[in-house]
N, C-alpha and C positions, 0 to 999 in steps of 0.2 A: 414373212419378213417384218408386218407389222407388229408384231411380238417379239420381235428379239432385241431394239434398240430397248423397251421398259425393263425388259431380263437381265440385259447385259447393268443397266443404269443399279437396278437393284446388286447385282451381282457385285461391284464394285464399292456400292455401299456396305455390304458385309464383310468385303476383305479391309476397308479401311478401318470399321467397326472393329475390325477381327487384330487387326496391326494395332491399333494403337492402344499405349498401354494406359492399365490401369493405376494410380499411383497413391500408396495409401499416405494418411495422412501421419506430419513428423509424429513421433513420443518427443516432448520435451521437457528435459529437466531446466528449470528456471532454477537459479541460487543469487542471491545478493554478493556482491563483489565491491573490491575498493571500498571498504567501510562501509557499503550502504549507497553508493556512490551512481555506483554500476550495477546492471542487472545483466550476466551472464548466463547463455542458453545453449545447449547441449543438446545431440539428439544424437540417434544411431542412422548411419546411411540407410537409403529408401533404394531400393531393387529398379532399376530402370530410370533413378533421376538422372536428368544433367546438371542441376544444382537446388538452389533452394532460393526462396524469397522469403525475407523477414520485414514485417512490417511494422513500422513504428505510429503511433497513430498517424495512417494510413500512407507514410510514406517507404515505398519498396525499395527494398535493400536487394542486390543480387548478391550471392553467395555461394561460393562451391565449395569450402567446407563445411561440418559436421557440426558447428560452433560458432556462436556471437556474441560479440559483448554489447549491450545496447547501454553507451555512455550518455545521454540526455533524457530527461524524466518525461515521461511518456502518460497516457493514461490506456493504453491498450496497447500489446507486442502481440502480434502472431507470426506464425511461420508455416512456410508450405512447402513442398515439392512441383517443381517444370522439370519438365523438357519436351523442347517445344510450344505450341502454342497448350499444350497439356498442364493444365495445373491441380494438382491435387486439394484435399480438401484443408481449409486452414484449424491447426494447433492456433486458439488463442489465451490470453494471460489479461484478465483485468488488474491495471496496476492504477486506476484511476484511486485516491482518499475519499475513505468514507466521509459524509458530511452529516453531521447532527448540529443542527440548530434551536436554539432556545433552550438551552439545558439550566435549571435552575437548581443553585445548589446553596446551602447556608452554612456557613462558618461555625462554630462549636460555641459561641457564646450565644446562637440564636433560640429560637423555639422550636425550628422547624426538624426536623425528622433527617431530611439526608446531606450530611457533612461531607460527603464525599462524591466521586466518579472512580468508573472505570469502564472499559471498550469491552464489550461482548464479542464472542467467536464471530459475528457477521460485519464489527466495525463498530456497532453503534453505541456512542456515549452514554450510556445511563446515570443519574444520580441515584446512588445506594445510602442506606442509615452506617455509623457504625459498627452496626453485630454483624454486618456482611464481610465481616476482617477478611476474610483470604481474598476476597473478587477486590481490595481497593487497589485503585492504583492511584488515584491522590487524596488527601485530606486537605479540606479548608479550615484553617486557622487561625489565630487569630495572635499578635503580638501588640500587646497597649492597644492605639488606634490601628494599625497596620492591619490587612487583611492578607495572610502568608498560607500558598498552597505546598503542602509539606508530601515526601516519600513515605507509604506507611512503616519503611524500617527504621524512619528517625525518630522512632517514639520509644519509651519505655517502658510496659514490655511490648514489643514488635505487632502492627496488627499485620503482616505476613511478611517475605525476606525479600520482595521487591524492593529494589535499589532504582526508584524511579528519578527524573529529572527533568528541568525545563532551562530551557534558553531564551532570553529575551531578544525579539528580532526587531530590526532596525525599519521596519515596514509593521503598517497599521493594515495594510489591504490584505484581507483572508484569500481572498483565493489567487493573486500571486506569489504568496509564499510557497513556493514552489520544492524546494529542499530542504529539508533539516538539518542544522549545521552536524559536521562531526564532533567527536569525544573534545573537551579542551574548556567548554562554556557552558556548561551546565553545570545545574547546582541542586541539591536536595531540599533545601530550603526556598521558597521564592517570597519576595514582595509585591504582592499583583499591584495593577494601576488598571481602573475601569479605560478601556480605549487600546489597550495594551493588546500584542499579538505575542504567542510563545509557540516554541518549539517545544515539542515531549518527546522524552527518551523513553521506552518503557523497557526496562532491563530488571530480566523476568530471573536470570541467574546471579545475579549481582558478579559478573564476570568480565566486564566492559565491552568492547562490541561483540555482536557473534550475528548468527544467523536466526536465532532463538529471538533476538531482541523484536522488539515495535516501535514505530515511532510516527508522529503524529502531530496536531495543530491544534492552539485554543486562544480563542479571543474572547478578551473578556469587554462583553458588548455594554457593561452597567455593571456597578454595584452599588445597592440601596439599603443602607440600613447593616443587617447579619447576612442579606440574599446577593447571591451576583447570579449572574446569566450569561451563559458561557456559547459560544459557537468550536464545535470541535472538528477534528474531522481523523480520520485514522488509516496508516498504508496496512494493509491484510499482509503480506506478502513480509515474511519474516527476515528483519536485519536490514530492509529496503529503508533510504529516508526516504524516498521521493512522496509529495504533497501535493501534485497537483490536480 
């Protein structure tokens, strides 16, 4: 008899083992939505869910359809499968901006070597020469005294057919600039001011918005002389503004 309450104990443990399910984790399609606005998630129902949780940095959403629209700019979204105290593993989405600080870049009346920037496949700003024509996505220029960061398509002849653009934001603080305005204020031409905070469009089809697009942040922390120094920062996630 003193063996059969530990038998029984284990016995019970392998039927609960056995009962409860396993629950795999979402597939989910993330796509930018409402201009850039919203970030809309899709997934295929889970075999055994009772619904799902989405998470916004870090706050849980219950969900029992297949689909979310996550409308406030976020720096992390995941999503999982419950039922019951059962939660599956989490789908997540970095949506946080890349940040690059201290980017030095020089104007075309300078000496220095890179007149331009543009964001690599991982986010990060670089300062490039001009024989890197297809990777720019701005050039610094220059008009009399004014120091103007130009689209490489407003030149003659084109250094590639990026229809880029910046918006000037009414906030000096980098990291609350939190969204990129929509299409309406921006311009292919800009006049920087050292102190200044901008908006970037990076419109890669010259097609106005879409999902192809980038968009992103740059404070211009100084300019001295031909040189300015720029803080960028860049959203991965295609057609997305959010900045934070």
């Amino acid at each position: 008899m003193r063996y059969f309450l530990p038998i029984l104990a284990v016995a019970l443990v392998l039927i609960v083992a056995c009962t409860t399910p396993v629950l795999e984790k979402p597939n989910v399609t993330a796509t930018a939505t409402n201009t850039g606005a919203n970030l809309g998630l899709s997934w295929t129902a889970i075999t055994s869910a009772s619904g799902y949780y989405v998470y916004v940095d870090g706050t849980k959403h219950t969900v029992s359809s297949t689909s979310y629209d996550v409308d406030s700019v976020a720096k992390l979204v995941e999503v999982s499968a419950y039922t019951g105290s059962t939660e599956s593993d989490k789908w997540s989405l970095n949506t946080a901006a890349v940040k690059t600080t201290s980017v030095t870049v020089d104007n075309v009346n300078g000496s220095g070597a890179n007149n331009a920037f543009y964001f690599n496949s991982s986010g990060t700003g670089l300062a490039i020469p001009l024989t890197q024509a297809t990777d720019i996505d701005f050039v610094m220029d220059v008009s009399g005294s004014e120091t103007e960061m130009r689209s490489p398509d407003s030149y003659s002849p084109v250094y590639n057919s990026k229809d880029n653009a910046s918006a000037l934001a009414t906030s000096t603080d980098f990291d609350a600039y939190e969204l990129a305005p929509a299409s309406g204020v921006y311009n292919t031409v800009r006049v920087l001011s050292s102190g200044a905070l901008y908006g970037l469009w990076i419109d890669l089809t010259n097609n106005g918005w879409s999902t192809d697009d980038h968009f992103g942040k740059m404070k211009v922390e100084g300019i001295s002389g031909n040189t300015l120094t720029l803080t960028l920062g860049y959203q991965k996630t295609g057609g997305l503004r959010w900045l934070k």
